[in-house]
LUMVEX-527741 format. One record per residue: residue number from 0; x, y, z of N, C-alpha, C in turn. Coordinates in steps of 0.2 Angstrom, whole numbers, always signed. Example, Ala and Ser with C-alpha at 12.3 -4.5 7.8 and 13.67 -1.06 7.14 Angstrom:
<sites>
SITE   nr   n.c1   n.c2   n.c3  ca.c1  ca.c2  ca.c3   c.c1   c.c2   c.c3
SITE    0    +66    -28    +39    +62    -22    +39    +66    -16    +39
SITE    1    +64    -11    +35    +68     -5    +36    +64     +0    +39
</sites>
This chain:
<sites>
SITE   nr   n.c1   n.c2   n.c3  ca.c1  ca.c2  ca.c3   c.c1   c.c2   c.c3
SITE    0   +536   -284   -148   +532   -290   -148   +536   -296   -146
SITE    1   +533   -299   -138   +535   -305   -138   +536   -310   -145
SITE    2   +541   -315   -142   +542   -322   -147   +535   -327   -146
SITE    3   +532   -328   -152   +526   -334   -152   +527   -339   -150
SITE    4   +533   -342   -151   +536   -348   -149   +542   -347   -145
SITE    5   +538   -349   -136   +544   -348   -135   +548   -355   -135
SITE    6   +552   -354   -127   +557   -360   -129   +555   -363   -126
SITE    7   +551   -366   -122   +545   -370   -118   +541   -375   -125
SITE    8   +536   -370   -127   +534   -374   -134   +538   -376   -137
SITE    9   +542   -371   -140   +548   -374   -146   +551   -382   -143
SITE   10   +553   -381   -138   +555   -390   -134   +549   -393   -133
SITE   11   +544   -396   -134   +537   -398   -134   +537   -400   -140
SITE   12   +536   -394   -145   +536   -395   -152   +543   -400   -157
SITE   13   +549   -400   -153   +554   -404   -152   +552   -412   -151
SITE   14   +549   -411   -146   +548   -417   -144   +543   -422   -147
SITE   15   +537   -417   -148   +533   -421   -153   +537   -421   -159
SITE   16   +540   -418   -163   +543   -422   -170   +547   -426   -168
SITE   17   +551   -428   -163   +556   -434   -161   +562   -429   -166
SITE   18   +564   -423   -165   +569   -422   -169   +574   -422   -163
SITE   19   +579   -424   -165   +587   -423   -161   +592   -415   -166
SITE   20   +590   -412   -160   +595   -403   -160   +599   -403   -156
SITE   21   +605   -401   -156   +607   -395   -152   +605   -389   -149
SITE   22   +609   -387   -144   +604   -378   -144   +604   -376   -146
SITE   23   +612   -375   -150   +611   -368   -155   +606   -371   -160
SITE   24   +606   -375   -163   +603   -378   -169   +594   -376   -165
SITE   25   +593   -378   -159   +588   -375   -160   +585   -370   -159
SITE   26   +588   -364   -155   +589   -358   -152   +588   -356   -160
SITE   27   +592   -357   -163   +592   -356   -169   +586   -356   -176
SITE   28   +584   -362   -175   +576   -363   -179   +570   -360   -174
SITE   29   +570   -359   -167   +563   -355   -163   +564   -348   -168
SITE   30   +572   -346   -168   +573   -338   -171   +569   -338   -178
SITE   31   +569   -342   -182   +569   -342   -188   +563   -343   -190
SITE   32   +558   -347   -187   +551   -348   -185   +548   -342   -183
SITE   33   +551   -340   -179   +547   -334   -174   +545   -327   -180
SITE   34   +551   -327   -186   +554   -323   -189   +549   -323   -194
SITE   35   +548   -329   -197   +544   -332   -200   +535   -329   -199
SITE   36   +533   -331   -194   +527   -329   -190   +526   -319   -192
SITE   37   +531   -317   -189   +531   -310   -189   +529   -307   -195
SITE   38   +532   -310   -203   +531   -311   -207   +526   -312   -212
SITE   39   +520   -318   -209   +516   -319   -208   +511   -313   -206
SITE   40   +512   -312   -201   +507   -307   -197   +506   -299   -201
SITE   41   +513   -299   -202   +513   -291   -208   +511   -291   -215
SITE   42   +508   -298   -217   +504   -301   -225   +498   -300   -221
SITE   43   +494   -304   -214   +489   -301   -214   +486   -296   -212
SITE   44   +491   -291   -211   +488   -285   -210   +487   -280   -215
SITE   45   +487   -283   -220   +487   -277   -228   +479   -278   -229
SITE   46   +476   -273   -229   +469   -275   -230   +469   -276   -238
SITE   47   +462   -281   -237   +461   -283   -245   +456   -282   -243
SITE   48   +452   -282   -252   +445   -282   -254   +442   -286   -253
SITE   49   +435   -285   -249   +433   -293   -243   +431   -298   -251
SITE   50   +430   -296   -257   +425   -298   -264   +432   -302   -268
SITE   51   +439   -302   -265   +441   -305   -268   +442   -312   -265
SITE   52   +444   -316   -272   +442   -324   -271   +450   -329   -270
SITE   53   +447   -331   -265   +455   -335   -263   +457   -341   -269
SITE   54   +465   -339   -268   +468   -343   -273   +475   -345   -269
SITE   55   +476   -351   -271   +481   -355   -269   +488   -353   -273
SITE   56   +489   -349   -277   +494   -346   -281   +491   -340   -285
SITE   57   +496   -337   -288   +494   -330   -291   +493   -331   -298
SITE   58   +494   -336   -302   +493   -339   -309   +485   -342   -310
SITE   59   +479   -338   -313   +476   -341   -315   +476   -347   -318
SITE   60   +473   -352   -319   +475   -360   -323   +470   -361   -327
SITE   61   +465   -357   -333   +462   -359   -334   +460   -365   -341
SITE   62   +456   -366   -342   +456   -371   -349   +461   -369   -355
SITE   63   +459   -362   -357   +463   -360   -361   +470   -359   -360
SITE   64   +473   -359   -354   +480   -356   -353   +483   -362   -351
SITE   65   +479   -369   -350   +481   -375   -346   +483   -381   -353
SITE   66   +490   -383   -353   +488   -388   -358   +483   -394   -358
SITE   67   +480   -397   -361   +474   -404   -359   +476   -408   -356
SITE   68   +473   -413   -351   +476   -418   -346   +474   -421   -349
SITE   69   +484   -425   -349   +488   -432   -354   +485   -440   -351
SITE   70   +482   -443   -356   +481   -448   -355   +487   -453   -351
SITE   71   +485   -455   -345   +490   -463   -342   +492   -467   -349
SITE   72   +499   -467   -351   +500   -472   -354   +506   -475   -354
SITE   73   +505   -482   -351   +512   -487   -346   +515   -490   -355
SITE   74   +522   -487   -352   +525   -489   -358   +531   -494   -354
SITE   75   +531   -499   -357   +535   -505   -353   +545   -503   -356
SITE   76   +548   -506   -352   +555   -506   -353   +557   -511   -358
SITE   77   +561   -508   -364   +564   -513   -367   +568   -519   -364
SITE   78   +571   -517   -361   +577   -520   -355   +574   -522   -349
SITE   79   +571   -523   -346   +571   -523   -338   +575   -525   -337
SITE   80   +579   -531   -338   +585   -535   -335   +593   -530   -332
SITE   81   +591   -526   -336   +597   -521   -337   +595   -515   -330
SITE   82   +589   -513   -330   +586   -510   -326   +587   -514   -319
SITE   83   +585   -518   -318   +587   -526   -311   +592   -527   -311
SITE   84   +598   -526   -315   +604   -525   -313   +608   -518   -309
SITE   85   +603   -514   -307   +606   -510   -303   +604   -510   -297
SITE   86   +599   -514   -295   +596   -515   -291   +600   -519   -283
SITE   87   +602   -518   -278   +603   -523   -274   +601   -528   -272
SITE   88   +595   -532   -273   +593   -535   -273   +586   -536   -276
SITE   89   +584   -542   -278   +578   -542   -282   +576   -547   -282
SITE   90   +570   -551   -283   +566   -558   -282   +559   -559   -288
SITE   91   +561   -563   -293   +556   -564   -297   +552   -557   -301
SITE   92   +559   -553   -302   +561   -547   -306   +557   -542   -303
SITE   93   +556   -542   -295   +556   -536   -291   +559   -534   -288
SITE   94   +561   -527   -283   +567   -524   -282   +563   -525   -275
SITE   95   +570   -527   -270   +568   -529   -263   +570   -523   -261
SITE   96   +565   -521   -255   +570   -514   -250   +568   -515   -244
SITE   97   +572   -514   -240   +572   -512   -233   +565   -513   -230
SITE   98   +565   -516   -225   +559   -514   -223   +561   -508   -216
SITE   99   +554   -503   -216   +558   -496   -214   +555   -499   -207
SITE  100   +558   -497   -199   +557   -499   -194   +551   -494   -193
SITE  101   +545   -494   -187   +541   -490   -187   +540   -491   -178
SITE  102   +539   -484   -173   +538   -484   -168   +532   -482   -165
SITE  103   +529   -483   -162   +523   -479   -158   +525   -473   -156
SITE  104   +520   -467   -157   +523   -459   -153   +521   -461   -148
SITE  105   +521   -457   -141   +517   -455   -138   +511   -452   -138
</sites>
């Protein structure tokens, strides 16, 4: 069985994430991927019972088995001052950050 991604996509699929690889490094994740997929393909070929019901995990969650959802409740810091002291930077006891650069994709 051919590879599903070859290296044509794989570089495409490169390019749309904007990731910076090497080759081996990428040669190396198409492998892994590809690997991945095969792995995939042999989970759906196990026939199953068309009457079973899709689940997102093998653990039932039910009321009984689930502890009861914790009400929100904002407990303030005794210190904040101490808390703002680890901070690089702060203004009217709020923690300044970075503003993060943002590009247009293609």
């Amino acid at each position: 069985m051919s590879d599903e991604i070859t290296p044509e996509l794989f570089t495409h699929l490169v390019e749309l994430a904007a990731l910076e690889l090497s080759a081996e490094e990428g040669e190396y994740l198409r492998k892994q991927l590809n690997n991945q997929l095969k792995a995939i393909h042999e989970l759906e070929s196990i026939p199953l019972d068309p009457t079973t019901p899709v689940a997102s995990h093998g653990v039932p969650y039910t009321p009984d088995t689930s502890p009861a959802i914790r009400e929100d409740v904002i407990v303030s810091h005794p210190r904040p001052d101490l808390l703002l002291q680890g901070a690089p930077e702060t203004d009217d006891n709020y923690i300044i950050v970075p503003d993060i650069p943002h590009q247009d994709l293609k």
